[in-house]
C-alpha positions as a printed NumPy array, in Angstrom:
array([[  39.211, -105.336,   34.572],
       [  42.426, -107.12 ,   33.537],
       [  45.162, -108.223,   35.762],
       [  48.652, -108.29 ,   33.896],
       [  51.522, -110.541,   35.577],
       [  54.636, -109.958,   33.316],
       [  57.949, -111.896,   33.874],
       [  60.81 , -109.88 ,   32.411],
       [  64.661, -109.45 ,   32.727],
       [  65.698, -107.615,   35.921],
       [  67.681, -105.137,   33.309],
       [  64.727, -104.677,   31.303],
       [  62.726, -103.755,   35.001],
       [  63.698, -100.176,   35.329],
       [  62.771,  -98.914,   32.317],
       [  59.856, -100.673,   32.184],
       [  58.142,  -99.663,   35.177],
       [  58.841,  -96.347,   34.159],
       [  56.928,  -96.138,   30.932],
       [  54.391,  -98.138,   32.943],
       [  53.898,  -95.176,   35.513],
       [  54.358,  -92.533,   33.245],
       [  51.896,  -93.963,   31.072],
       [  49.698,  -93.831,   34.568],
       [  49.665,  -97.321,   35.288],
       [  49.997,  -98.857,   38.535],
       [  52.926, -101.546,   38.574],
       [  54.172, -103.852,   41.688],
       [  57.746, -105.185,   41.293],
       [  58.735, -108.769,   42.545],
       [  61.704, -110.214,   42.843],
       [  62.158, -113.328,   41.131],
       [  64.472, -116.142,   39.971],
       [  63.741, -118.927,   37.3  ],
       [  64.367, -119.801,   33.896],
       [  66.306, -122.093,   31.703],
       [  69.826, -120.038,   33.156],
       [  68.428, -119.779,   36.943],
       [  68.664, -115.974,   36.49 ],
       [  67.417, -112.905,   38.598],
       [  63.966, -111.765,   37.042],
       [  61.739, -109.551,   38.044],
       [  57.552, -110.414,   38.252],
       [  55.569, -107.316,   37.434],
       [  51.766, -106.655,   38.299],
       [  49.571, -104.454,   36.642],
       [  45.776, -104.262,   37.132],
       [  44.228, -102.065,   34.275],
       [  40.903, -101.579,   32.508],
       [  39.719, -104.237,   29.683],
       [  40.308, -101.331,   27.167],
       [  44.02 , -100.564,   27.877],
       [  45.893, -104.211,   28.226],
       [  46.815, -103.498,   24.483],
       [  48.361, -100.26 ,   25.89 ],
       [  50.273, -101.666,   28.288],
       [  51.387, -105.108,   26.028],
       [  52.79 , -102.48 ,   23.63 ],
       [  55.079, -100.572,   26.413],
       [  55.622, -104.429,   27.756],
       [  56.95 , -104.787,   23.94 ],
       [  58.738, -101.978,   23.612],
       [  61.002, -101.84 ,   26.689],
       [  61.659, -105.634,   27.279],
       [  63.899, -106.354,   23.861],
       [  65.384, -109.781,   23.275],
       [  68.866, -110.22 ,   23.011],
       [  71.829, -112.281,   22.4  ],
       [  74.232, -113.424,   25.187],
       [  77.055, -116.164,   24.938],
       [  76.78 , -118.645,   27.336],
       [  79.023, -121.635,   28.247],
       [  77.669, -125.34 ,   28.65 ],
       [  79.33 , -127.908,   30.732],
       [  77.413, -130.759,   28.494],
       [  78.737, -133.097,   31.039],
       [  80.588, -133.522,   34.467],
       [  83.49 , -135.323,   32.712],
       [  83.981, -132.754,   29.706],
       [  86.414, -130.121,   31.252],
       [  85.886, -127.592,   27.934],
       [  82.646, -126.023,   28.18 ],
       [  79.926, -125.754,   24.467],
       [  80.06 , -122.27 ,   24.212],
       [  76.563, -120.994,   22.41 ],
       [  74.716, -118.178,   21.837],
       [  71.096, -117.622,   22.838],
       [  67.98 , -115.665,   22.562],
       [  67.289, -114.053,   26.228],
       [  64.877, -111.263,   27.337],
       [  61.737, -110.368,   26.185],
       [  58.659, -111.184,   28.514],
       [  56.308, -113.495,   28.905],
       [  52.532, -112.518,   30.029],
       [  49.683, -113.74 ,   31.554],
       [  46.692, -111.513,   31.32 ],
       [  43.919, -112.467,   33.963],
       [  40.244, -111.729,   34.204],
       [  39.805, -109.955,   38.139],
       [  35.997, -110.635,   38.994],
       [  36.627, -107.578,   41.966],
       [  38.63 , -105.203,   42.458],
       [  38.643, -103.272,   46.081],
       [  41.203, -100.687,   47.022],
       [  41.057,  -99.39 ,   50.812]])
């Protein structure tokens, strides 16, 4: 048995857990913040069997799309006009764990 812990995109969160649980997988939500921008995320948990972490990578994949947002900089405290760039956001990042047991009561 694999435990999945996937940090996504609070936008991305919705969708995601719903392919997840139509698909029939089990998902907890969390509530999280990080990140280079200090951003709401969200923390999802999936426990599955060895055989289906591909399944649920590829609905992980297909629901939690990068994109391209324009952000302003202040590069420094002195600098009144703010760098204006744009960068890559979204996506999700995953750690798959090996769960030695596994007890629901």
């Amino acid at each position: 048995m694999k435990m999945l812990l996937a940090v996504i995109q609070d936008v991305d969160a919705d969708a995601t857990i719903k392919a997840l649980t139509d698909a029939s997988f089990s998902v907890t939500r969390i509530g999280t913040t990080g990140g280079f921008f200090r951003q709401g995320n969200t923390t999802l948990l999936c426990g599955t069997d060895d055989h289906k972490v591909n399944q649920v990578l590829d609905i992980l994949k297909s629901t939690c799309q990068t994109r391209t947002e324009t952000v302003a900089f202040n590069v420094h405290p002195s600098h009144m006009m703010p760098v204006v760039r744009e960068v890559e956001v979204g996506g999700a990042t995953v750690f798959v764990f090996n769960v030695e047991r596994f007890e629901h009561f």
